[in-house]
C-alpha positions in Angstrom: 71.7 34.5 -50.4 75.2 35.6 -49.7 78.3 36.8 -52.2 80.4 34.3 -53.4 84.2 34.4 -53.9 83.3 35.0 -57.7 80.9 38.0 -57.2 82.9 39.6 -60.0 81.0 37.4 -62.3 77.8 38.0 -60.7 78.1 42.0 -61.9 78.1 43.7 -65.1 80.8 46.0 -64.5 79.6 48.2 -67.5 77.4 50.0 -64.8 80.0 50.1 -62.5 82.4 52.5 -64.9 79.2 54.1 -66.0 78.6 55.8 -62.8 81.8 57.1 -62.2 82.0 58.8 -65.6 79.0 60.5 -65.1 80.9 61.3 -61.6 83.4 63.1 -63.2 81.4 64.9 -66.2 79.9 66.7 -62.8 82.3 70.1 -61.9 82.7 69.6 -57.7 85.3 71.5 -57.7 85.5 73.1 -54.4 84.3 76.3 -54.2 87.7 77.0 -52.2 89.6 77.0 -55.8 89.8 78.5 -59.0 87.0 77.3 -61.4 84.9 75.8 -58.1 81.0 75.7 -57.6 78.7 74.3 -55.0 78.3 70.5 -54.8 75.0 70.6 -55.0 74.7 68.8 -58.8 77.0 66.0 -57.5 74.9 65.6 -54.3 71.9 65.5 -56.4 73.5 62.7 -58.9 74.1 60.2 -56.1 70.5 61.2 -54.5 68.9 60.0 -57.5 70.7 56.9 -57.8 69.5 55.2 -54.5 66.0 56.7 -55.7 66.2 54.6 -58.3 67.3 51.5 -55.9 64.8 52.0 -53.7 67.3 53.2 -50.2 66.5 55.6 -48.1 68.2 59.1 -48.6 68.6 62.6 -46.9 70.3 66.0 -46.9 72.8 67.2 -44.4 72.8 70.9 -44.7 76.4 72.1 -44.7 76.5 75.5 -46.5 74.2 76.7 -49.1 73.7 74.6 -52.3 76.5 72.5 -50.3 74.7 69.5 -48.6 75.9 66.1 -47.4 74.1 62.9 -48.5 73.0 60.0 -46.8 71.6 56.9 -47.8 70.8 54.1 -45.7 70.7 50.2 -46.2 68.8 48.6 -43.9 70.5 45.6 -41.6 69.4 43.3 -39.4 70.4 44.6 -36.5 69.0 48.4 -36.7 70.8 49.3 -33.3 74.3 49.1 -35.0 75.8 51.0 -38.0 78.4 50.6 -40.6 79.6 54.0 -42.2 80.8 54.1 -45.5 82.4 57.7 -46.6 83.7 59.7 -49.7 83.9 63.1 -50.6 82.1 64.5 -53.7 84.4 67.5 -54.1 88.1 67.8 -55.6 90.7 70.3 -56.4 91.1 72.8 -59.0 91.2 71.8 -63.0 93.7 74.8 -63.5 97.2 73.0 -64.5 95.7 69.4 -66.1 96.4 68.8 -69.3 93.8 66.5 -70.0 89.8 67.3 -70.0 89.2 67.4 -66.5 85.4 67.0 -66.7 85.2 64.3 -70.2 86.0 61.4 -68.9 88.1 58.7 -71.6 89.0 55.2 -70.6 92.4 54.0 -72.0 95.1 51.4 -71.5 92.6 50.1 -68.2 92.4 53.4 -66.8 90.0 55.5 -66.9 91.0 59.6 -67.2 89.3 62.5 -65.8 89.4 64.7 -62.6 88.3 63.2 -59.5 88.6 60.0 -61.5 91.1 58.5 -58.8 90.5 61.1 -55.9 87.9 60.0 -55.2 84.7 59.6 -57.3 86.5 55.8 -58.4 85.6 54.8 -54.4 82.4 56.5 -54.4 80.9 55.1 -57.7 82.7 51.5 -56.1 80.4 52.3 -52.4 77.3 53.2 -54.4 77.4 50.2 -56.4 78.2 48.0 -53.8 75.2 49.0 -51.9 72.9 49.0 -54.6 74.5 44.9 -55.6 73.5 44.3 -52.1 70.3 45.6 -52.0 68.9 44.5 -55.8 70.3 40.8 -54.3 68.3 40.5 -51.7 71.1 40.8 -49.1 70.5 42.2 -45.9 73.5 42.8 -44.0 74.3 41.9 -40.5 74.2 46.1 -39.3 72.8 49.3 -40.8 74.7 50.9 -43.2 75.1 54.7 -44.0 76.9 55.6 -47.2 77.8 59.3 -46.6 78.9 61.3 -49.9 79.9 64.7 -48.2 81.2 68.0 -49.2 84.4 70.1 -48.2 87.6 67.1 -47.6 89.4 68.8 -49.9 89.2 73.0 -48.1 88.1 72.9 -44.3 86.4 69.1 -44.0 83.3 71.2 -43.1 81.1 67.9 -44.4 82.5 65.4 -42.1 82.3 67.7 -39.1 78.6 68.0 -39.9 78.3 64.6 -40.4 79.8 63.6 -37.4 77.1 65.9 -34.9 75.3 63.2 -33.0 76.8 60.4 -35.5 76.8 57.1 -34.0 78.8 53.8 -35.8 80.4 50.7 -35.2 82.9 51.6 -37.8 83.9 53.6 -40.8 85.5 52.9 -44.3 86.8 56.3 -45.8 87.1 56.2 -49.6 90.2 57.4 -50.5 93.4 56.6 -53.2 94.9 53.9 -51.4 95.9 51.5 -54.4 93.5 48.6 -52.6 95.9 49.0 -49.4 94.7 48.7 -45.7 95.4 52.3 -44.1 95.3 52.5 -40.8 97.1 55.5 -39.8 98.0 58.9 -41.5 99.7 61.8 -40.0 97.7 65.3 -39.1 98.4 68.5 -40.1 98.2 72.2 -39.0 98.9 75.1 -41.2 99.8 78.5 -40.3 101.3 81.9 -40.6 104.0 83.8 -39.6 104.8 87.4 -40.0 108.5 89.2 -39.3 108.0 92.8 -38.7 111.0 95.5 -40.1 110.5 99.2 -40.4 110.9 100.7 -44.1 113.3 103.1 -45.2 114.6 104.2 -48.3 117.1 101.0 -50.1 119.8 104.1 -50.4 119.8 104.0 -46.2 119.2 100.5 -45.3 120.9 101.2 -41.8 117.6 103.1 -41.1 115.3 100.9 -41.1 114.9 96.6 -40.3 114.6 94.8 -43.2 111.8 92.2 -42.3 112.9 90.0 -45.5 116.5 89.3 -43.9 115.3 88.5 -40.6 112.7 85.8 -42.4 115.7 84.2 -43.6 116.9 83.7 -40.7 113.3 82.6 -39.3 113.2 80.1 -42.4 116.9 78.6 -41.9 116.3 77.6 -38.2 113.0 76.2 -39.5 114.9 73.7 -42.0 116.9 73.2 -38.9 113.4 72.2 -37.1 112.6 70.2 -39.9 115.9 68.1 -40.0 115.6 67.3 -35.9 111.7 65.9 -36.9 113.8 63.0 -39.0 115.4 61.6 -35.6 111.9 60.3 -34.4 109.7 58.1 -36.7 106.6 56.3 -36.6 107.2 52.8 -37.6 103.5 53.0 -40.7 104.4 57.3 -41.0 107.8 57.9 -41.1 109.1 60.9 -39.4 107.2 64.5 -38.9 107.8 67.0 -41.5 108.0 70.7 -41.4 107.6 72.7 -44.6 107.3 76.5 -45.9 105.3 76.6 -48.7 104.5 80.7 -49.3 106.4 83.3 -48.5 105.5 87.2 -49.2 107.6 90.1 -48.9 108.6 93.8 -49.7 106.6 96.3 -51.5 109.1 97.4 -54.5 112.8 97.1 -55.1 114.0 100.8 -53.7 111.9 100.1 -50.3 113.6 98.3 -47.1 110.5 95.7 -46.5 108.7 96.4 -43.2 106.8 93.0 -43.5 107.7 89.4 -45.0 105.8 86.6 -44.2 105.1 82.6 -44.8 103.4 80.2 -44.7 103.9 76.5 -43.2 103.1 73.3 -43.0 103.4 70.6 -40.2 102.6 66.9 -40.3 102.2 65.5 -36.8 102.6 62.0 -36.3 99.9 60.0 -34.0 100.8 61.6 -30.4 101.5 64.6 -31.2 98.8 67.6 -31.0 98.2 71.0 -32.3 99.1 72.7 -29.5 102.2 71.6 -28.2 103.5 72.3 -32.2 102.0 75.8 -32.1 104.1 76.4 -28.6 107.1 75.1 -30.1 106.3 77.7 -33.2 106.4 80.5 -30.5 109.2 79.3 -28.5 111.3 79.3 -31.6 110.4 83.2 -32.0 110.9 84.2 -28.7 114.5 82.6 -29.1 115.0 84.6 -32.7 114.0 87.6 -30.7 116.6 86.9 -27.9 119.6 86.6 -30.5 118.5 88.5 -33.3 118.6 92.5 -32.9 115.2 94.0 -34.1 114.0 90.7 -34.6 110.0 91.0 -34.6 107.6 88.4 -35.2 103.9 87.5 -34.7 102.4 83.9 -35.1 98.8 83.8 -36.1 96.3 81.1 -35.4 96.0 78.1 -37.7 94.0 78.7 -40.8 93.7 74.5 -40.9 94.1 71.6 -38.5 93.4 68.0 -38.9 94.3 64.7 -36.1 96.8 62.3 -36.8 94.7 59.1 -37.4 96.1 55.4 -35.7 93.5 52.8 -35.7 94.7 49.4 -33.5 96.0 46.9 -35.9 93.5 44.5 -33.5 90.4 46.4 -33.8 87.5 44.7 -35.4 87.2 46.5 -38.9 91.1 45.9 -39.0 91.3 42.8 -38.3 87.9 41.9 -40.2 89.1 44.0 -43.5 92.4 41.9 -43.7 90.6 38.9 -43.5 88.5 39.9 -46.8 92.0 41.3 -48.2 93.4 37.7 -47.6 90.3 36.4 -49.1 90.8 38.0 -52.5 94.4 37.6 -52.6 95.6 41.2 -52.1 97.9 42.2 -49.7 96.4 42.7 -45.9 99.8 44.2 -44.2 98.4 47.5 -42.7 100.5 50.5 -44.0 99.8 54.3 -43.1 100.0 57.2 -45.8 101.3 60.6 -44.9 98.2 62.6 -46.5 95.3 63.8 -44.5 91.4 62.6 -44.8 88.2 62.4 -43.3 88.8 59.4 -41.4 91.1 61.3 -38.5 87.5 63.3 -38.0 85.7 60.1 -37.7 88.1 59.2 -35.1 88.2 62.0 -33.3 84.2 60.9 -32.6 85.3 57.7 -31.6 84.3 55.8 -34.4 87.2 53.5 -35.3 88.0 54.0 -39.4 90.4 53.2 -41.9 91.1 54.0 -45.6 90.5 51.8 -48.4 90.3 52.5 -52.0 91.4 52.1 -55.6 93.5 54.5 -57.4 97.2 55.7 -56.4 97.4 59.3 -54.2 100.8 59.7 -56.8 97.9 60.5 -59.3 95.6 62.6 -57.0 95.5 66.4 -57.8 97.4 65.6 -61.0 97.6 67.4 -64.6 96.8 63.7 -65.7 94.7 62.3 -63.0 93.5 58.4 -63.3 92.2 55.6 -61.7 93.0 52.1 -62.9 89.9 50.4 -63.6 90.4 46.7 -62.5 91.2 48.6 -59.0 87.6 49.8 -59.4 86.5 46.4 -59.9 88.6 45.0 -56.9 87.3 48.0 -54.4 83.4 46.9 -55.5 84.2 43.7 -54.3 86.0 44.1 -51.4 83.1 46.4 -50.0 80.3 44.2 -50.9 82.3 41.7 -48.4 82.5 44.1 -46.4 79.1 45.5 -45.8 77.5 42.3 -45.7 79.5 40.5 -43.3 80.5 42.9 -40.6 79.4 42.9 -37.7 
């Protein structure tokens, strides 16, 4: 038996929205925020659903009550493996102005946290296989559906996943409004602290007021940011620089001894962590130089994540646009400027892109959504998927 260009008709979609509204009743919010807890319910949701399909499934211990799950559908060809991945946890509820965890379906979208980022692709994945295997359909290669924990803190679930993982390819769930995504830019994230001396505010002259000299820190940084614009990546755009925290001073009669902030840096495919952590410090030691009392310490990055660039003529490119074509959406590779699991997957050589319904405008929202006939469009295109490639 294989799918048919009208497999949509072959599927009672009811099940379909089913499973991701019980997705998001679940709180995975990651422990990481305000209002998180362990993963462990979520984990145990999708473990019980292959159960009921009959699939193979098993724990990857991450952190306790925090475990990745795998389930398996065998191929035909047990020496070669398709990966299919999506994280169970999301970000905070504080801030939404909708019930983050009752889930409401209206004007074709369906409402809830996590609803578009990104238990839509996960519920999509898990159907898919299950379609697949209730159908008789044994695909050309292994498959591994991975549900892990952590994308949205430290990506401690796909770098567990990834120990001694082996795959021909990987699709990464993720809001991608049914586009191919074959690049995304990395990031690293760190802090800086200028050092003053205190004095008392009605002597200023005696001591170094660590707040003006991070102004001056945070202008030549906008200054950084502006020279990132001249070079761009033709899928990314250019490199961006941003301060997002700053902390300073003690109280209003008190010359601050201490301000500091906190950044983050895109990096575009080529670029590495390094080489923008020495550009970090040579910008200091050139404060230092011009700047009397100028005193500053970098410290090392409290996150990092690769730039991801998959060749446009690899085989689940070039194998994905061919099912795009086939159900009349747009194949033209594109590259989003958020971060993911897939650069991970990479990083182990396993060649990955990002596909998915939903928009990334409405990730992390007060009023997050997924549009469902996206849903719909993402069950189908991985059903093609999994059966076919090989």
């Amino acid at each position: 038996m294989a799918l048919g260009v009208t497999l949509v008709d072959a599927m009672n979609e009811t099940p379909l929205f089913d499973t991701l509204a019980d997705l998001v009743r679940i709180n995975s919010v990651n422990p990481a925020f305000a209002g998180g807890k362990p993963e462990a319910d979520i984990v145990r949701y999708v473990r019980e659903f292959f159960r009921q399909c009959g699939l193979e499934t098993w724990e990857q211990a991450v952190l306790p009550d925090r475990p990745n799950l795998i389930a398996c559908l065998p191929g035909h060809d047990q020496s070669r493996r398709l990966l299919l991945e999506a994280h169970v946890d999301t970000v905070t509820v504080q801030g939404m102005t909708i019930s983050p965890f009752e889930p409401t379906v209206a004007h074709g979208r369906l409402y809830g946290r996590g609803a578009c980022d990104t238990k839509a692709g996960l519920a999509a994945m898990m159907h898919a296989v299950a379609f697949l295997k209730r159908s008789g359909i044994t695909p050309r290669c292994e498959v591994w559906l991975a549900a892990v924990v952590d994308e949205e803190s430290t990506f401690l679930g796909v770098n567990k996943l990834c120990e001694r993982l082996e795959a021909e390819a990987a699709i990464v769930a993720e809001p991608t409004e049914l586009r191919l995504v074959i690049a995304s830019k990395g990031t690293v994230r760190w802090r800086i602290r200028v050092l003053g001396r205190s004095a008392h505010s009605a002597k200023p002259h005696l001591g170094i007021n660590a707040i003006t000299h991070m102004a001056r820190l945070v202008l030549a940084l906008e200054d950084e940011n502006q020279r990132l614009t001249q070079k761009t990546h033709p899928l990314l755009g250019p490199a961006t620089l941003s301060v997002g925290v700053i902390r300073g001073g003690v109280q209003i009669n008190v010359v601050p001894n201490e301000c500091s902030i906190d950044l983050d840096r895109r990096l575009l495919p080529g670029e590495s962590v390094s080489e923008i952590l020495d550009a970090g410090q040579q910008l200091l030691a050139s404060l230092k130089e011009r700047i009397p009392g100028f005193d500053a310490v970098m410290e090392p990055p409290m996150f990092t994540a690769a730039p991801l660039e998959t060749p446009a003529d690899s085989a689940p490119v070039r194998f994905a646009r061919h099912i795009l074509d086939e159900l009349g959406l747009d194949s033209t590779p594109v590259g989003v400027p958020f971060c993911s699991d897939a650069s991970k997957l990479a990083q182990f050589g396993i060649p990955s892109i990002l596909f998915g319904p939903g928009s990334i405008d409405q990730a992390h929202a007060a009023v997050e959504f997924v549009e469902c006939a996206q849903v719909v469009k993402a069950f189908e295109f991985y059903c093609k998927f999994i059966e076919h490639f090989a």
